[in-house]
Structure formats: C-alpha cells, structure tokens
C-alpha positions in Angstrom: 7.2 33.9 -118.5 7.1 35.1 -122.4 9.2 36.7 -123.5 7.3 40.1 -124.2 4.5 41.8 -122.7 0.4 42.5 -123.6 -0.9 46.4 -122.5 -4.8 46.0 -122.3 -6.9 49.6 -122.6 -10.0 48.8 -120.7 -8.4 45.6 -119.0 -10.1 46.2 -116.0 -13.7 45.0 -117.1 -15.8 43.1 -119.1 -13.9 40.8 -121.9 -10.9 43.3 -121.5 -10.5 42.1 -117.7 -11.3 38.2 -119.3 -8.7 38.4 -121.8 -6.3 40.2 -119.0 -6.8 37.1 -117.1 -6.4 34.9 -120.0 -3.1 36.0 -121.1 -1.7 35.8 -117.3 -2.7 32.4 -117.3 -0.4 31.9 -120.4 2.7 33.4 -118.9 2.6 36.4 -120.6 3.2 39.9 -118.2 -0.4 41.8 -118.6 -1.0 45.5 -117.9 -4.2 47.5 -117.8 -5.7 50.7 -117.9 -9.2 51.8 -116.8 -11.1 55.0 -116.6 -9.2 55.7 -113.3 -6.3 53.0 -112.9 -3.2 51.5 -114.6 -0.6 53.0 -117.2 -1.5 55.7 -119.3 -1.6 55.0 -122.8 1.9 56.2 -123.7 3.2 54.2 -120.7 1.5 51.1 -122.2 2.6 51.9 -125.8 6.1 52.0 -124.9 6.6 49.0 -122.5 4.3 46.7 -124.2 4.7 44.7 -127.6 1.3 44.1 -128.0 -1.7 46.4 -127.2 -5.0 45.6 -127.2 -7.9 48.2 -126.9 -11.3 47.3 -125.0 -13.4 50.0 -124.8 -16.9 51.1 -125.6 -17.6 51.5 -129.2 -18.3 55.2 -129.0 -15.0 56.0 -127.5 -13.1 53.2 -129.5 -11.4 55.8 -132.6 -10.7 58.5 -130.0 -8.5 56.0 -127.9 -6.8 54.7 -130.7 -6.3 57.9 -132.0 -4.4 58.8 -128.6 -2.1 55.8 -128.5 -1.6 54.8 -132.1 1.1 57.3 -132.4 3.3 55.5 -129.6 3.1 52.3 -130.9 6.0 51.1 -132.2 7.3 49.4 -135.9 6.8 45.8 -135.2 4.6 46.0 -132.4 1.1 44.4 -132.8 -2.2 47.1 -132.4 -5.1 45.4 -132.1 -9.1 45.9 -130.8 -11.9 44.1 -129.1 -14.9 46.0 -130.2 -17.8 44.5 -132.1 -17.7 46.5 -135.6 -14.6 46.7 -137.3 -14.3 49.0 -140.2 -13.8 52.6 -138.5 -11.4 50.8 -135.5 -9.5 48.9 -138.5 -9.2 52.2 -140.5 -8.3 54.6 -137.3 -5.2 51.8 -136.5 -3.9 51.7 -139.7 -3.6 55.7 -140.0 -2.7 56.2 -136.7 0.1 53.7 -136.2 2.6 52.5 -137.8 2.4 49.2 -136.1 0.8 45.9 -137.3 -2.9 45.9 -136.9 -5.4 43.2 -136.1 -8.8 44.2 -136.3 -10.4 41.4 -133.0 -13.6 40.0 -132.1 -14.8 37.8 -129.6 -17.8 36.6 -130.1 -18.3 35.9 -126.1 -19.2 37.7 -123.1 -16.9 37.5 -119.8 -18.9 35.1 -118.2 -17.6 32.1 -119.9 -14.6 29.6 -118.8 -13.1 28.5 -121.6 -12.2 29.7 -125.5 -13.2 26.1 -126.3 -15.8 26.0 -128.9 -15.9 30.0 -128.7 -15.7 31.9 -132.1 -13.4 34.1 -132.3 -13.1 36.7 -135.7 -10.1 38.4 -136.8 -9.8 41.2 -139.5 -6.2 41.4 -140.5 -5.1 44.7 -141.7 -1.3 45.2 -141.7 0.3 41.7 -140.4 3.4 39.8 -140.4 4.7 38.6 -137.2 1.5 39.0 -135.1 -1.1 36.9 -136.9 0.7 33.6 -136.5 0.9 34.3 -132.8 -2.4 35.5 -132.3 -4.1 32.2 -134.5 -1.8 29.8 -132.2 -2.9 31.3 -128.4 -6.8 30.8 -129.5 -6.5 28.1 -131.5 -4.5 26.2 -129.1 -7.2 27.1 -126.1 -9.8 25.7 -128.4 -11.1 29.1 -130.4 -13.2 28.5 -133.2 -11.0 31.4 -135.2 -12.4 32.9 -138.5 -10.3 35.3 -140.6 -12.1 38.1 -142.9 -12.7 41.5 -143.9 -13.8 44.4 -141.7 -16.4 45.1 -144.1 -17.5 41.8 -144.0 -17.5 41.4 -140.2 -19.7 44.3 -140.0 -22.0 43.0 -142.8 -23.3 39.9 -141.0 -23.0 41.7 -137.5 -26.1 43.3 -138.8 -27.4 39.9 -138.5 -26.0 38.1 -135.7 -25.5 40.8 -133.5 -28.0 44.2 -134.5 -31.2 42.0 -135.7 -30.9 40.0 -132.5 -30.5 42.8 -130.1 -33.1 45.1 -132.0 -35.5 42.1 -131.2 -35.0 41.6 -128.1 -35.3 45.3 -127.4 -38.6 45.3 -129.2 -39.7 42.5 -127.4 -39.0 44.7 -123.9 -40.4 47.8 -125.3 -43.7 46.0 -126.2 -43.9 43.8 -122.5 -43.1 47.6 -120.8 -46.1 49.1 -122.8 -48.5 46.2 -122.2 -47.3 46.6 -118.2 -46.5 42.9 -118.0 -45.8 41.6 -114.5 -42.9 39.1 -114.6 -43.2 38.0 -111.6 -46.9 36.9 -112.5 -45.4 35.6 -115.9 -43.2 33.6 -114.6 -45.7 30.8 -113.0 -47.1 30.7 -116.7 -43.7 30.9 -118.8 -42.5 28.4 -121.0 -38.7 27.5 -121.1 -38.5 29.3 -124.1 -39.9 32.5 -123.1 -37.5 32.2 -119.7 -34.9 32.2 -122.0 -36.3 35.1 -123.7 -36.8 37.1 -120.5 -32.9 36.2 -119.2 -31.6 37.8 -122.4 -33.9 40.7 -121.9 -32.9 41.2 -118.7 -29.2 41.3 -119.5 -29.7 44.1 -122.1 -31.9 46.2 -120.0 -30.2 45.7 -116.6 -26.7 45.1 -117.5 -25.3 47.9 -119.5 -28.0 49.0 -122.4 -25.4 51.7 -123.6 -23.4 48.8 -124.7 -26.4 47.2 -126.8 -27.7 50.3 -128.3 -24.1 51.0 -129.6 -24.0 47.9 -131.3 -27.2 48.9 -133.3 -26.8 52.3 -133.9 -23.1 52.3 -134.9 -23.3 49.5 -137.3 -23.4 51.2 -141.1 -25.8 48.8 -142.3 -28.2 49.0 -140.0 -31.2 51.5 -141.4 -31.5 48.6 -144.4 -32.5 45.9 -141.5 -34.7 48.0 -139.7 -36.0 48.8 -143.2 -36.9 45.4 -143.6 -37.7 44.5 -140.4 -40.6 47.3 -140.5 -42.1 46.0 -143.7 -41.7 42.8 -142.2 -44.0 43.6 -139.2 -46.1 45.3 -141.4 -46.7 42.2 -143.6 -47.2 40.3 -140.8 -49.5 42.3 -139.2 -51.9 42.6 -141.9 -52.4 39.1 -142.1 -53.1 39.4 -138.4 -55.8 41.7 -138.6 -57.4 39.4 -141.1 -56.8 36.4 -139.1 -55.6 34.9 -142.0 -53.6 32.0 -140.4 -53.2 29.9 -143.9 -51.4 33.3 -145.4 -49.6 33.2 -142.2 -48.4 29.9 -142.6 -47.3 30.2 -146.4 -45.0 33.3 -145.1 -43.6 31.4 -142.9 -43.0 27.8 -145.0 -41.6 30.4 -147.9 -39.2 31.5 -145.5 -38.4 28.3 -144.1 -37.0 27.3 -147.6 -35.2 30.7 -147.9 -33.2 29.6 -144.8 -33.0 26.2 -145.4 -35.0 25.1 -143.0 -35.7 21.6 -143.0 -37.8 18.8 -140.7 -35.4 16.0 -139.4 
C-alpha cells in the first residue's frame, strides 16, 4: 500500500469511478463521494493527501468552493473537468493547498492510459507534479503540461467545434425525420461512425455535452465562424457551383496542411 491516500468527489461514476479504480490498482487507499454515498467533503479533506474533484462542470466551482477550505498546506487539490480557467482560479483562492488543474482526454470506457492524452494545468506545485507526471506516464499517458487559458483555447476546437457538429448533425436528421433503422441498410462506415457518436451525446448524458459548449469562454467566436461558414457554403450550394466549392475546400486544405500521400 502507498503510503498516503486519494479522496475522489464524484468517484462513483464516469472517469471519477475510472480513475477510483485506477488508483486502487496502484496500491494507493481510494475514497469516494457521490450525490448520495461516501465521505463528506470535510471527511475527505481531512483524511486524504490528495483530492480530486469529478463533477459536472456546472457544479464544479461550488464544490470546490465547499472543500477548498479543508484542504490542508502540502496537500495536492486537483480537478477532472474539461475547461480549466474558473476550476484553476476557484482552487487557488479557496485552498491553500497545491493545485493541479487535470484533464483526461478519455471517456471511462477505455482499458488502459496507454497512448491516452492526458493535460495538466499546474497552478501552485511542488511536491505533487512529479508524482502526478510519474503515475500517468508510467501507465503509458501521453501527458501535456500548459496553461488553463490555453487548455480552454483549443478545447474550443477539439472538444466544442466537435460536439457543436455533431449536435447539428442530429438536430438537422431529427428535422428531416430520418429513420435510422432504414439508414442503416444504406450507411457507409463513415456515417455509422457518425451515428455512434451521435448516439452517445443524445442518449448518454447531453447535459454533459451542452456544458462543454456553453461554458467554454471562447465559444460565441466559433459559432461565429462556423455560421458564416455555413453561410458561405451554402451559397455556393444554391448556385450549384461545385468548382467554387472545390476551391473552398483545396484553400482550406492548405490552411491545414493537408496534403495527398
């Protein structure tokens, strides 16, 4: 057994539970709370040298608010959720521990950290960040270090542009009235792909997906874009102009370095 212990808020599902379960297999003790279970947060705070908060993103300051005053000088506060700036900011006023802004960039159905990338946002570090590189790293993390402000910049990308598209994509297939079932004996691998993502959004826990997009900071200047975008786009449509279509999208290709191999 190591030799202290890991307090997980939200340790009793989704990546909190994962993470619960990772730790245990590396000898540490674990304890969680949930909604109804496990130590309270002062309990945790207490007892645990490390503390790790998994919650929803709307509910993320308010719980660190609540057990940042327990945790202890030389103890290690850090969180899961997937913007950083606000959670970064709420640990480092209302703590006087170290703080490690967290985030994996994984869902709880995966086996292994190997090849998984894993971002962390020091804040206030000594002790903790050598630990916390050596766990992932030696399980095989990908582990990149930055700023919160940063991490929230290209989460714009990676995570709101994605999810705003794949939203759209439902919205527009619920207002046509598609029938998956019949699509499905015409879909390409491609579009099944499409259609498992969409289902995991809109069947699996949409609150979590529209917090991503509408708590991210940056997010009016994509959807900005993205409007114009769709905008451009379809007026070439309308003209059935596939050559103008083309050049938009060989321009872009060489904004993104897109290149035949």
């Amino acid at each position: 057994m190591k030799n202290f212990e890991i307090g997980i808020i939200g340790g009793t599902g989704g990546i909190g539970r994962w993470f619960a379960d990772f730790f245990k297999r590396e000898g540490y003790a674990v304890h969680v709370s949930g909604r109804k279970i496990g130590m309270d947060m002062p309990a945790m705070a207490e007892k645990c040298d490390v503390v790790i908060v998994s919650v929803p993103i709307g509910v993320t300051c308010e719980i660190i608010e609540q057990v940042g005053p327990h945790m202890r000088r030389g103890t290690l506060l850090m969180d899961f959720t997937s913007l950083k700036v606000e959670p970064v900011k709420f640990m480092l006023e209302h703590s006087v521990s170290e703080v490690i802004g967290t985030h994996p960039l994984f869902g709880p159905d995966i086996d292994t950290l190997a090849g998984q990338n894993v971002v962390l946002c020091p804040a206030r570090t000594e002790r903790w960040i050598h630990w916390l590189r050596d766990v992932l790293k030696r399980n095989g993390a990908h582990v990149v270090e930055t700023t919160p402000e940063r991490h929230d910049r290209l989460m714009t990308i990676v995570q709101g542009l994605n999810h705003l598209n794949t939203i759209a994509m439902g919205m527009v297939l619920g207002k046509m009235g598609a029938d998956l079932s019949e699509l499905k004996d015409f879909a390409t691998p491609v579009f099944n792909i499409k259609i498992g993502i969409l289902k995991k959004i809109f069947d699996n826990n949409p609150r979590l997906y529209a917090e991503i997009i509408t708590s991210n900071p940056d997010i009016n200047e994509l959807v900005d874009i993205y409007e114009k975008t769709l905008s451009e786009l379809k007026e070439l449509i309308d003209k059935r102009d596939a050559g103008g279509l083309t050049e938009m999208i060989r321009k872009n290709a060489l904004k993104l370095e897109i290149r035949k191999t």
